[in-house]
C-alpha positions in Angstrom: 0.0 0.0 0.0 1.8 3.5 -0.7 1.8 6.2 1.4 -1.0 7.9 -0.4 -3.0 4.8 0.2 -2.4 4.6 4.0 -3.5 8.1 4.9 -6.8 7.8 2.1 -7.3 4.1 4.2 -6.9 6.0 7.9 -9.3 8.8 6.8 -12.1 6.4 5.5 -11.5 3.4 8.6 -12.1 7.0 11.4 -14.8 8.1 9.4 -16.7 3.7 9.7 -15.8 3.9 13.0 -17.3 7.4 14.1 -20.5 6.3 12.4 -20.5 2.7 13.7 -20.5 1.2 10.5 -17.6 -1.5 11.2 -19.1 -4.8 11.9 -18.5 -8.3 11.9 -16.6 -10.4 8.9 -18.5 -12.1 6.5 -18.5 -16.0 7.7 -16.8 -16.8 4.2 -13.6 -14.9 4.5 -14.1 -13.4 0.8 -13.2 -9.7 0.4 -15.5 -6.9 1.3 -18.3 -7.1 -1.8 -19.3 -3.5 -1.8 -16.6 -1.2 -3.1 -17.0 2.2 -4.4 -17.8 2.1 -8.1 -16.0 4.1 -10.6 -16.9 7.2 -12.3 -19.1 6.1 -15.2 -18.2 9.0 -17.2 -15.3 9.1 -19.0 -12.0 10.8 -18.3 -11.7 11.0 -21.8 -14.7 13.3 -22.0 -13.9 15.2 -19.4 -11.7 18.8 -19.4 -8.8 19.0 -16.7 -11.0 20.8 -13.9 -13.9 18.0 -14.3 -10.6 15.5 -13.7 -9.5 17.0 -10.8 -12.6 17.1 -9.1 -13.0 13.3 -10.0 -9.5 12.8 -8.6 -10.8 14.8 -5.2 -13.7 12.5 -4.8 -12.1 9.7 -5.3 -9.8 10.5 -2.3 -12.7 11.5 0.2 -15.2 8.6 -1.0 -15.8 6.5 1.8 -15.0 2.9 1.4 -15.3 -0.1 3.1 -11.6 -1.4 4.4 -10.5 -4.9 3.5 -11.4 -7.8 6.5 -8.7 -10.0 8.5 -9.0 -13.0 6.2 -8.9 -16.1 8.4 -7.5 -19.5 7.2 -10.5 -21.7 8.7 -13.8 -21.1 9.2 -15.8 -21.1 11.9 -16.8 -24.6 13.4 -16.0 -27.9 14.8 -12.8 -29.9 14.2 -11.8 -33.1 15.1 -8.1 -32.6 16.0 -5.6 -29.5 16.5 -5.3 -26.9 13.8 -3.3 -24.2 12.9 -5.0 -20.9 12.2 -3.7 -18.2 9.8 -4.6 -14.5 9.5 -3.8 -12.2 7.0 -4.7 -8.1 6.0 -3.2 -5.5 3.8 0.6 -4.9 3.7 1.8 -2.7 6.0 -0.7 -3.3 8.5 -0.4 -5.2 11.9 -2.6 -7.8 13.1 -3.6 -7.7 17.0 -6.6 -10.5 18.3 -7.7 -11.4 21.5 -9.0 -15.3 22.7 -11.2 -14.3 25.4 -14.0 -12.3 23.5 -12.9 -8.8 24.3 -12.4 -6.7 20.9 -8.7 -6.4 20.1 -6.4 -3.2 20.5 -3.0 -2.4 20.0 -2.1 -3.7 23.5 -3.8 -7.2 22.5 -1.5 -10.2 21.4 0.5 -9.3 18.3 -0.2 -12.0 15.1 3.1 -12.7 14.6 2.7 -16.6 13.6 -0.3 -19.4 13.2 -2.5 -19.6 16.0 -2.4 -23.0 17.6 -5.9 -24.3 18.0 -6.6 -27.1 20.2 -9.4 -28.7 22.8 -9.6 -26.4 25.4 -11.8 -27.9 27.7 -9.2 -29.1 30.2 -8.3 -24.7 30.8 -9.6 -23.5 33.9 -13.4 -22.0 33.9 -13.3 -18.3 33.8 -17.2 -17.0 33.3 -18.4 -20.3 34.8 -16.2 -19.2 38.2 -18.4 -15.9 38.5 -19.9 -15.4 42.0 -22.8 -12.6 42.4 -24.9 -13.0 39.4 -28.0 -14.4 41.5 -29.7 -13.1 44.9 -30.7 -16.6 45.8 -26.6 -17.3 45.8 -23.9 -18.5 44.0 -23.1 -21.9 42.5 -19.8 -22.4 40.7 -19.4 -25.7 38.7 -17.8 -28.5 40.4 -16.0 -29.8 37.0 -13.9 -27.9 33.9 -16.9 -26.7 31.3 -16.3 -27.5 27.5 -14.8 -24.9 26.1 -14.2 -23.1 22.4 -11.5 -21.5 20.7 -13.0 -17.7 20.3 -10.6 -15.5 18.1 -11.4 -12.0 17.2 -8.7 -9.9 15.1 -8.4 -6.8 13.8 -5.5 -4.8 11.6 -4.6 -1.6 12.8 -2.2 0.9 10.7 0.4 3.3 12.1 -2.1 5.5 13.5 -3.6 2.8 15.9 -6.7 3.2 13.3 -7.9 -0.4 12.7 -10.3 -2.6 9.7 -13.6 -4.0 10.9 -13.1 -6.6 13.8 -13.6 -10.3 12.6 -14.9 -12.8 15.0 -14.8 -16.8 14.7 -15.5 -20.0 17.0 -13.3 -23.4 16.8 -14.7 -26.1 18.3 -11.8 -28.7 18.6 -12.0 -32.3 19.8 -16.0 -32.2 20.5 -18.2 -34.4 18.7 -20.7 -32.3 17.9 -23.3 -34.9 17.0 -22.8 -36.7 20.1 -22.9 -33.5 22.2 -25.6 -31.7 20.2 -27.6 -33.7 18.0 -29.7 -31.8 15.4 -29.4 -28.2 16.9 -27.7 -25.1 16.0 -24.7 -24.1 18.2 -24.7 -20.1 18.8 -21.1 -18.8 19.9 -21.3 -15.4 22.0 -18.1 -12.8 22.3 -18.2 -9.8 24.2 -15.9 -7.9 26.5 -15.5 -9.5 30.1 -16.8 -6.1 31.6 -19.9 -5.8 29.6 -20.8 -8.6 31.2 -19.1 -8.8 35.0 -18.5 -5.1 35.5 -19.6 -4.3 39.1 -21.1 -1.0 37.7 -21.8 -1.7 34.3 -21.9 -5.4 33.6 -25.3 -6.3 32.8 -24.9 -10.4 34.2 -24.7 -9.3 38.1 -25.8 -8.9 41.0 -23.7 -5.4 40.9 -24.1 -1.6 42.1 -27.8 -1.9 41.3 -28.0 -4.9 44.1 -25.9 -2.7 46.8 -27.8 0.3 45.9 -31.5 -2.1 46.0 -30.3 -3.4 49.9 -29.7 -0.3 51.1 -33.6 1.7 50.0 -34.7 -1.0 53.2 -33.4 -3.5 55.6 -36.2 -5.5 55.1 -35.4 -5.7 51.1 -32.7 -8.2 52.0 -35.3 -10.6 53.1 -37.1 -10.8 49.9 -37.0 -14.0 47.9 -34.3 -13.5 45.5 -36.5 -12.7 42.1 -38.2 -9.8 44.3 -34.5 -8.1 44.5 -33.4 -6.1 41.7 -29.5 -5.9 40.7 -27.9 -5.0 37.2 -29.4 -7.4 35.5 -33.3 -6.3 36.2 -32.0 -2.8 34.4 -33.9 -2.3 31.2 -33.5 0.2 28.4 -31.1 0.8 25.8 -28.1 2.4 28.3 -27.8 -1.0 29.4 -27.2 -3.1 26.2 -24.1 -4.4 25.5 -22.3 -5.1 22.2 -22.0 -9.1 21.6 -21.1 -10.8 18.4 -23.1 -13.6 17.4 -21.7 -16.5 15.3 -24.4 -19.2 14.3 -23.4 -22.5 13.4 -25.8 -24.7 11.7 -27.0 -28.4 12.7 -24.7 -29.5 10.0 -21.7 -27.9 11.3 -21.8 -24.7 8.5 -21.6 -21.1 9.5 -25.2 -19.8 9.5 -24.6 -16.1 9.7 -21.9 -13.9 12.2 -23.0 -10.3 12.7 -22.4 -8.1 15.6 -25.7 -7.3 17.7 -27.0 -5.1 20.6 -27.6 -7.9 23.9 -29.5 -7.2 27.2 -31.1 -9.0 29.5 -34.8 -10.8 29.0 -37.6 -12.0 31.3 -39.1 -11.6 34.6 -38.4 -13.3 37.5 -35.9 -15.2 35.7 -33.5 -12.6 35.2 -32.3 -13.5 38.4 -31.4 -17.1 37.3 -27.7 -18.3 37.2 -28.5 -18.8 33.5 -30.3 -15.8 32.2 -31.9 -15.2 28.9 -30.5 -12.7 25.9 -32.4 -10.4 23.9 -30.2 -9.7 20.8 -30.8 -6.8 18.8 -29.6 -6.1 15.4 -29.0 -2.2 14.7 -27.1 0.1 11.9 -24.8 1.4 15.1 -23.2 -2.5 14.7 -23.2 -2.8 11.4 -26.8 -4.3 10.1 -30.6 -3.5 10.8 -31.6 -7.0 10.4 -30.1 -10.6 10.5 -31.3 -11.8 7.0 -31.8 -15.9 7.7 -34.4 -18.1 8.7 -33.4 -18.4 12.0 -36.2 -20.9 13.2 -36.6 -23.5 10.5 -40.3 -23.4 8.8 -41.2 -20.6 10.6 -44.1 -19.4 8.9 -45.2 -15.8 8.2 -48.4 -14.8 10.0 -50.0 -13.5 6.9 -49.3 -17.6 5.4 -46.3 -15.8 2.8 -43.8 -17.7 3.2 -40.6 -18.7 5.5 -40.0 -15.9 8.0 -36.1 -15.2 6.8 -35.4 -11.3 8.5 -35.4 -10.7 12.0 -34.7 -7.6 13.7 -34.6 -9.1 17.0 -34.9 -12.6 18.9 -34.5 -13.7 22.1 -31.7 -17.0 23.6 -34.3 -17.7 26.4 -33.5 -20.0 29.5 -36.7 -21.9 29.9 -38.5 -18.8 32.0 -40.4 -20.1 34.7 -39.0 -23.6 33.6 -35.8 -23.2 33.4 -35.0 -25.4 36.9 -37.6 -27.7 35.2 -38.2 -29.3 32.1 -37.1 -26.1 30.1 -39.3 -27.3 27.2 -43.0 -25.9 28.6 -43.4 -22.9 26.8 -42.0 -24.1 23.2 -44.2 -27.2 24.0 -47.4 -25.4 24.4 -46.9 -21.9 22.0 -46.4 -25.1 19.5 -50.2 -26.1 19.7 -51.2 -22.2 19.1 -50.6 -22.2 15.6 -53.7 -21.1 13.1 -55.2 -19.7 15.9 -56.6 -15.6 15.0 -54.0 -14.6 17.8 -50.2 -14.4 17.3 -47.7 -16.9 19.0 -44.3 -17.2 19.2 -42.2 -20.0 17.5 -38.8 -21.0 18.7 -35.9 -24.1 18.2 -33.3 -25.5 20.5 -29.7 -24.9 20.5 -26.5 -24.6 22.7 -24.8 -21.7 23.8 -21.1 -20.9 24.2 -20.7 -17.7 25.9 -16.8 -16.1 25.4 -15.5 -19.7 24.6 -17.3 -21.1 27.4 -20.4 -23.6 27.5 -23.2 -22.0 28.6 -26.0 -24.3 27.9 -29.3 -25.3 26.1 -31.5 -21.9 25.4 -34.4 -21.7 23.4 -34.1 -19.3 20.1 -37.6 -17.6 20.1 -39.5 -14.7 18.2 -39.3 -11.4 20.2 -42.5 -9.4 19.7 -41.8 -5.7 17.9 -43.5 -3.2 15.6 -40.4 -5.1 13.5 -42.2 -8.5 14.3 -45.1 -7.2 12.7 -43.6 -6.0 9.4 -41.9 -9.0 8.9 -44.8 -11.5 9.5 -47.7 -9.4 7.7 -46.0 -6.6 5.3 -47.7 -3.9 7.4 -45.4 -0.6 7.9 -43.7 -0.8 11.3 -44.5 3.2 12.1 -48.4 2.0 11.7 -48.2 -1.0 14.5 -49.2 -0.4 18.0 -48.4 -2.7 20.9 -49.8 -2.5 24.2 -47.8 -4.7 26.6 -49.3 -5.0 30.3 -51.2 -1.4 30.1 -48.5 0.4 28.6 -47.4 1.1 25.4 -44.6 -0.9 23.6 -44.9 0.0 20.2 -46.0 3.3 19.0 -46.8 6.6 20.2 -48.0 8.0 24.2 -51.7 9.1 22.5 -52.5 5.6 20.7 -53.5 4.5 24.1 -55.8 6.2 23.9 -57.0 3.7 21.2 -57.1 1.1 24.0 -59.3 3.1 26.2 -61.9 3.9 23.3 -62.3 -0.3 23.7 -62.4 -0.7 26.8 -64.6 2.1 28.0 -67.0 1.0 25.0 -67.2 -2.6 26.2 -67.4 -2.2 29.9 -70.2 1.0 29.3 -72.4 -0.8 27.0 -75.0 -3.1 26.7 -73.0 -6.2 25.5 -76.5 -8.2 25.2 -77.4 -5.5 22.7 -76.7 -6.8 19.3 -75.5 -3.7 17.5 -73.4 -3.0 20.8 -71.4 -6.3 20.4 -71.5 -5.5 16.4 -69.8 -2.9 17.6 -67.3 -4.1 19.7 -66.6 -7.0 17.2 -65.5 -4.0 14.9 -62.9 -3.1 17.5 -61.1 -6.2 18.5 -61.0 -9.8 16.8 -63.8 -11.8 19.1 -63.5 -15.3 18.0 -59.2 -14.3 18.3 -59.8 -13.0 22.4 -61.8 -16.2 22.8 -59.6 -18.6 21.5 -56.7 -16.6 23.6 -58.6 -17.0 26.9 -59.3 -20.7 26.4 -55.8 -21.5 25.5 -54.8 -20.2 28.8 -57.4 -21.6 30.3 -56.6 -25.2 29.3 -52.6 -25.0 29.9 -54.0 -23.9 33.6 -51.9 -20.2 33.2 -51.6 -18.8 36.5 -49.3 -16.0 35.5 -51.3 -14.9 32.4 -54.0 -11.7 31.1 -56.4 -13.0 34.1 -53.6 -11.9 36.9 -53.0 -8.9 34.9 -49.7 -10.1 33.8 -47.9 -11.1 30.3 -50.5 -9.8 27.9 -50.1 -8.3 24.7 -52.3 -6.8 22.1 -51.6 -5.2 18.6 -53.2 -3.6 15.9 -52.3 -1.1 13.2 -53.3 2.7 14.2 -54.2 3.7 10.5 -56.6 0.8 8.6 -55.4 0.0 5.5 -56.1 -2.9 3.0 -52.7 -4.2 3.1 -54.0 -7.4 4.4 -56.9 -8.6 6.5 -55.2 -7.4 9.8 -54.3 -4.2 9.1 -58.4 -3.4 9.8 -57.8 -1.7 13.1 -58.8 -4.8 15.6 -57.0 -5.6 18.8 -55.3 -8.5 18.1 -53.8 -10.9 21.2 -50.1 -11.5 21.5 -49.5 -15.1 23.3 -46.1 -15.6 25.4 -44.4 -16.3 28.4 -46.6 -20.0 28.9 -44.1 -21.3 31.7 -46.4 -20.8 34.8 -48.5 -23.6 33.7 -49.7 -26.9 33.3 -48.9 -28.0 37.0 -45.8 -26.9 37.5 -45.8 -25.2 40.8 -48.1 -28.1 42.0 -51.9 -27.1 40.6 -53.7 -30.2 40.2 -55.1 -31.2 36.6 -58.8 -31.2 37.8 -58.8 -28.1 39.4 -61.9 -25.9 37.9 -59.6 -22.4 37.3 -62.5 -21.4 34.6 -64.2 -19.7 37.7 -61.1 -17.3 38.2 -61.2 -16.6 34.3 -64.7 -15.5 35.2 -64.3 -13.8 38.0 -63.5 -9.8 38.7 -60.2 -9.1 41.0 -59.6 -6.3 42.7 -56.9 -4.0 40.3 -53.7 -3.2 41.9 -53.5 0.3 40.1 -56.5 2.2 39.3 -55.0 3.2 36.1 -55.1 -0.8 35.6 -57.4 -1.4 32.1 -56.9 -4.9 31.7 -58.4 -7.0 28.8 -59.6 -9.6 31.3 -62.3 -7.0 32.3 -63.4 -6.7 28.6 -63.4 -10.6 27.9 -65.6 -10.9 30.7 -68.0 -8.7 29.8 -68.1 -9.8 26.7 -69.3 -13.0 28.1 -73.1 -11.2 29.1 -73.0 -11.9 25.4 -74.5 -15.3 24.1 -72.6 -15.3 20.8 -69.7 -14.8 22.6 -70.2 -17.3 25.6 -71.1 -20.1 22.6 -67.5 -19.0 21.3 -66.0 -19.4 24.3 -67.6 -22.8 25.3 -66.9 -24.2 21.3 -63.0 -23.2 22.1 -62.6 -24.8 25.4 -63.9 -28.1 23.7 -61.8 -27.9 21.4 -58.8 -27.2 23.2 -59.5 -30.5 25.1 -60.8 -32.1 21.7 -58.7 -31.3 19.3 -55.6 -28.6 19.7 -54.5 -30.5 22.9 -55.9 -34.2 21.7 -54.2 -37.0 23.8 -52.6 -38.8 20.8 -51.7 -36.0 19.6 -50.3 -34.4 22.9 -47.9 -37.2 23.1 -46.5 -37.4 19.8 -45.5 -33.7 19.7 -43.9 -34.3 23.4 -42.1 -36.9 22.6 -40.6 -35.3 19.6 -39.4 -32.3 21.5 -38.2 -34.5 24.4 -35.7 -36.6 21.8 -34.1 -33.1 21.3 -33.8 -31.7 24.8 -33.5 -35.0 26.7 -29.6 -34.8 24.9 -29.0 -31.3 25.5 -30.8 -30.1 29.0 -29.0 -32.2 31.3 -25.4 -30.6 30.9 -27.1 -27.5 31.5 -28.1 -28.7 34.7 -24.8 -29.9 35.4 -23.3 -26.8 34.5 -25.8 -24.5 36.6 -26.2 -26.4 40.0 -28.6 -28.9 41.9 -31.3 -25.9 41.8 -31.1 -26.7 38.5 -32.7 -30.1 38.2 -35.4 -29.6 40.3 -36.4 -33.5 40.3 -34.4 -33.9 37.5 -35.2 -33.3 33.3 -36.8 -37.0 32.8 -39.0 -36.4 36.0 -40.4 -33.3 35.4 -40.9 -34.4 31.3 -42.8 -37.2 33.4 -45.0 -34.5 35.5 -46.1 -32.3 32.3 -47.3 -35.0 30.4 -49.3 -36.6 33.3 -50.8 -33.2 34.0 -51.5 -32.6 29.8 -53.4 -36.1 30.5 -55.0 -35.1 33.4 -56.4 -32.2 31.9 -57.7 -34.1 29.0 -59.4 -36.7 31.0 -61.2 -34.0 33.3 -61.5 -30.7 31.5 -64.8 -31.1 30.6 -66.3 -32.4 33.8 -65.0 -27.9 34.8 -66.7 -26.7 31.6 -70.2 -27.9 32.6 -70.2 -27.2 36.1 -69.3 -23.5 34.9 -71.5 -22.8 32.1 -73.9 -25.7 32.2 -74.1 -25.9 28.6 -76.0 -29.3 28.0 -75.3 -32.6 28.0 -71.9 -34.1 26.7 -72.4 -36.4 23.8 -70.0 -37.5 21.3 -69.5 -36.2 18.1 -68.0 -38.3 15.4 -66.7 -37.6 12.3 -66.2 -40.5 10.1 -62.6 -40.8 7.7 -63.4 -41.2 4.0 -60.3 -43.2 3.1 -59.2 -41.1 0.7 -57.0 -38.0 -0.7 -60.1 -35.8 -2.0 -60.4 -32.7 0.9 -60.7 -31.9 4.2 -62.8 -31.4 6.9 -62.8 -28.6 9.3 -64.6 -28.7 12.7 -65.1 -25.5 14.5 -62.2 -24.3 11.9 -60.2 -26.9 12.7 -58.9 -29.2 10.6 -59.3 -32.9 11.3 -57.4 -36.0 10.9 -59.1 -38.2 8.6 -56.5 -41.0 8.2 -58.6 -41.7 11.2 -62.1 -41.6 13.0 -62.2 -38.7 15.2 -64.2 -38.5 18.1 -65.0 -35.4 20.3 -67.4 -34.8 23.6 -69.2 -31.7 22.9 -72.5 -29.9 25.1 -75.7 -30.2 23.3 -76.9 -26.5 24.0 -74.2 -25.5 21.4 -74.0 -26.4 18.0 -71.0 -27.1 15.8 -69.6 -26.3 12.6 -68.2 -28.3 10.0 -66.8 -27.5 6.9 -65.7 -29.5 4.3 -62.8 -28.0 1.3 -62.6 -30.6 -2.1 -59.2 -31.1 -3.6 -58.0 -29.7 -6.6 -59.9 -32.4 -9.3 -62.3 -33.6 -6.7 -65.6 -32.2 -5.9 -67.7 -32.4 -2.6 -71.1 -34.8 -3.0 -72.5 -34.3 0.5 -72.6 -35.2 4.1 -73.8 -38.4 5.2 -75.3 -38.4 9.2 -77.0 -40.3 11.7 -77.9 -39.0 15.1 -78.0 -35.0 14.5 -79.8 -32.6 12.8 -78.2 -30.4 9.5 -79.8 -27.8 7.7 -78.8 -28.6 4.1 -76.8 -31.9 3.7 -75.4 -30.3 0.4 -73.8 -27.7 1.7 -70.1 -27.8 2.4 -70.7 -25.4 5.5 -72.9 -26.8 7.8 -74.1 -26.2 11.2 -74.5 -29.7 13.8 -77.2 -29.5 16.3 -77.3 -33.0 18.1 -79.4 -34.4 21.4 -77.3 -37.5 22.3 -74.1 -39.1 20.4 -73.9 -38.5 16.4 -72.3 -39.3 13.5 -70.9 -37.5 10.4 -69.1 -37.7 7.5 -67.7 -35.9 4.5 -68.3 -37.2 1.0 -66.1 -36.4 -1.9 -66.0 -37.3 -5.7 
């Protein structure tokens, strides 16, 4: 590089780093792609004082500076290797193997970096103490460990390229260890982390400063105190690169992000959850890949492949459990008219250093939104817990107009529920409420707590659900299903139906509107229809158990090293056991769900409804929008005050011929929509040509 060269190179590399526009490496090595373009015009046509002012802008253009190249990619190895890094001439290489960024006081690369199985080096992270109130555990045992190099090139002016970061995983069998799941490599800075004042992992100032507001705050169980890590807001998130690599041992994607801490009470776990954030300030707005395999748009376009956001989570409520609970059950939400999130297993290294089995989950954002439906972010609003998350201060006051509607009208009036069906998605809120019903959340919209709702502030006919409705956001499952000890037969429809006191007057919560709502009949028959069918259908026995036992044949590989690695408080009971304990309580719940339905609504008798498979290919039957099985009978226990809906769709070349019956009553048997009315037990079927 000539001398010209160097100062053009320093002038361009201050200029990316004043505006934050140096980020991670491309995973491939290759040589930045965007480079500044040449004039198109000419020199030829140009006189001498259009020449020089090409000549000028050539020298001030800003361009992107050429990337470290590393010899190896990132990934797993079977046996020692020797890594080579390379940059410009004239430059100097400095890189660092304990996930801080590299400076000119960082290890000069003066020869191949020796990479080798590390796990035998003493723990480091894993040896932190004062990261949880309700103490400290330190593994007994060395942690696997990664080789985590980032490198930089800095030129006589201590003015350095874009920082490349990579992840060698030597001597681990990664199928053995990991099975079919990604493996996500995290590097940042020590202090970022394990800074008493700034470190966003500890106990910290926050902590000292939380103890001394009130003697008695000591006392409090440890997810009641507040230390670093319960700090929210953008001053306290923390640059972290993120390298992804695949189930088959490729490098997904690596890109610098924006991390903080996620969740509730579980912040204070010894393994805490990661939001991670991608921003411009580190180099991308968005991490373009499909993160969460077959992860389907909301709006049924296609594989979700841009996310601006997602979350590592720890299992949330679960995490000392089965870790699997809310995964498990958001899994059962899908095609409902309310949003859930998806998410997919993987490992963790954090700064070379195991950290464990997370869960890689949709984080819900006016970005969220965009991506799912097409809808412009600046037109989403998000009201999380009775404040806003997404948008502006004054569209709340599109939350009151619903709410002070709904609870100061007639709801029995026709035109009044018209109405309020014009404001929020009915059949969506009911459907919410019995899905948290059935799972037996006691931590959920009916205790004023993890509730979400969205809808855009200008309708627009971008789609069906940019119409203006409240939508419901579903997340945070965890405090279900049994796990603190509620019994499977317990009737907790009542509490669903029942008014609390509010802990804040300014408290508007939805539960208020879904139960007035209920002075409704429509609305009660929705409601009634859903909870059968979350006992019939969405959480079906057979069913149930096949989707558990295909998530358990992932985790049951990968949770219990995250135990080991985090303590006895851990494994409360132990993974297998507490597997054990959800699936008895989903089987519970099946066996006397319905017994709490009547004794709350008295809808009827129960009688069975049948329909009947066809044998064939030709179409499908929906019940109650559902679609049914039909390699198979299918059999559901219904009330006889409240008929049911079936629908039947031909296949392409086949056409529907009718519905053949016994035991109910149908309005036109040649309809493909029909409506069921039935007295005792009945029997249905779909007939197609």
């Amino acid at each position: 590089m000539t001398k010209l060269g160097i100062k053009i190179f320093a002038y361009i590399t201050a200029a990316a780093l004043l505006t934050g526009t140096l980020g991670s490496c491309s995973l491939s090595n290759e040589k930045a792609d965007s480079k500044s373009a040449a004039k198109s015009s000419s020199a030829a046509d140009k006189n001498a004082e259009g020449a020089a002012e090409e000549a000028s802008a050539e020298m001030t253009e800003p361009q992107e500076p050429e990337d470290v190249t590393f010899s190896l990619k990132s990934g797993f190895y079977d046996s020692e290797q020797q890594l080579e890094l390379s940059a410009d001439e004239g430059l100097k290489i400095y890189y660092t193997t304990d996930g801080s960024e590299p400076t000119v006081d960082s290890q000069l690369y003066t020869e191949p970096i020796k990479l080798e199985d590390r796990s035998g080096d003493e723990n480091v992270l894993s040896a932190q103490t004062g990261i949880s109130a309700d103490g400290d555990y330190v593994p007994r045992t060395k942690v696997k460990k990664c080789n985590v190099i980032r490198a930089a090139a800095f030129d006589e002016n201590g003015v350095r390229t874009r920082i490349c970061s990579h992840s060698y995983f030597i001597g681990i069998d990664r199928q053995a260890e990991y099975g079919d799941v990604p493996v996500i490599s995290l590097m940042t800075d020590f202090d970022n982390l394990f800074d008493y004042d700034t470190g966003i992992y500890v106990l910290g100032k926050t902590h000292e400063e939380f103890l001394a507001e009130k003697p008695g705050n000591a006392r409090l169980d440890g997810w009641k105190q507040k230390g670093n890590y319960s700090n929210k807001g953008k001053e306290w998130e923390r640059p972290m690169t993120v390298d992804y690599i695949t189930a088959d041992g490729s490098v997904g994607f690596t890109q610098d992000m924006g991390a903080r801490i996620m969740g509730a009470a579980s912040r204070n776990s010894t393994q805490k959850s990661f939001r991670l954030t991608a921003r411009e300030e580190y180099g991308k707005k968005n991490v373009k890949y499909e993160l969460i395999p077959d992860n389907q748009r909301s709006d049924g376009g296609g594989v979700v492949d841009k996310y601006k956001s997602f979350v590592l989570r720890n299992g949330g409520n679960d995490c000392n459990y089965a870790k699997l609970r809310d995964p498990f059950l958001q899994s059962f939400a899908d095609g409902f008219d309310f949003e859930n999130q998806q998410a997919t297993p993987c490992v963790v290294y954090l700064d070379g250093e195991y950290w464990g089995m997370y869960s890689i989950t949709e984080d819900y954002n006016d970005n969220y939104i965009q991506n799912n439906y097409g809808i412009d972010k600046e037109n989403v609003v998000i009201i999380k817990c009775n404040e806003i998350e997404e948008g502006e201060e004054s569209d709340f006051e599109l939350y009151t107009q619903l709410y002070d509607f709904v609870m100061n009208s007639d709801m029995t009036d026709s035109e009044n529920f018209a109405r309020a069906g014009e404001m929020i998605d009915l059949q969506g809120l009911a459907d919410y409420c019995a899905f948290n019903i059935y799972i037996y959340n006691q931590d959920c919209l009916f205790d004023d707590n993890n509730w979400r709702m969205w809808r855009v502030r200008e309708p627009d006919n971008s789609c069906e659900q940019a119409d203006g409705k409240w939508r419901m956001m579903l997340y945070d499952t965890d405090y279900s299903t049994g796990i603190y000890g509620a019994n499977a037969d317990d009737n907790n429809i009542d509490k669903a139906l029942t008014k609390r006191k509010s802990l804040n007057d300014k408290d508007v919560p939805p539960a208020d509107i879904f139960r007035k709502l209920l002075d409704n009949d429509e609305f009660r028959q929705m409601l009634v229809i859903s909870l059968c069918d979350m006992r019939n259908i969405t959480f079906g026995k057979e069913k149930m158990n096949a989707a558990l036992d295909k998530l358990d044949g992932v985790y049951k590989q990968i949770v219990p090293d995250t135990f080991k690695r985090f303590g006895p408080s851990y494994s409360v009971g132990g993974y297998s056991r507490n597997v054990t304990s959800l699936r008895e309580f989903m089987e519970g719940r099946y066996e006397s769900f319905l017994y709490s339905v009547n004794d709350s609504f008295d809808p009827g008798r129960r009688a069975d409804v049948t329909v009947k498979a066809d044998g064939s290919e030709k179409g499908r039957v929906l019940l109650n929008g559902d679609e049914l099985d039909l390699s198979r009978d299918f059999t559901g226990e219904y009330f006889t005050d409240y008929p049911v809906t079936l629908t039947a769709e031909p296949a392409e070349g086949s056409s529907f011929a009718g519905w053949e019956y016994s035991g109910c009553t149908v309005e036109d048997e040649t309809d493909t929509g029909i409506t069921v009315s039935f007295e005792d037990a009945c029997e249905i079927k779909a007939v197609f040509e």
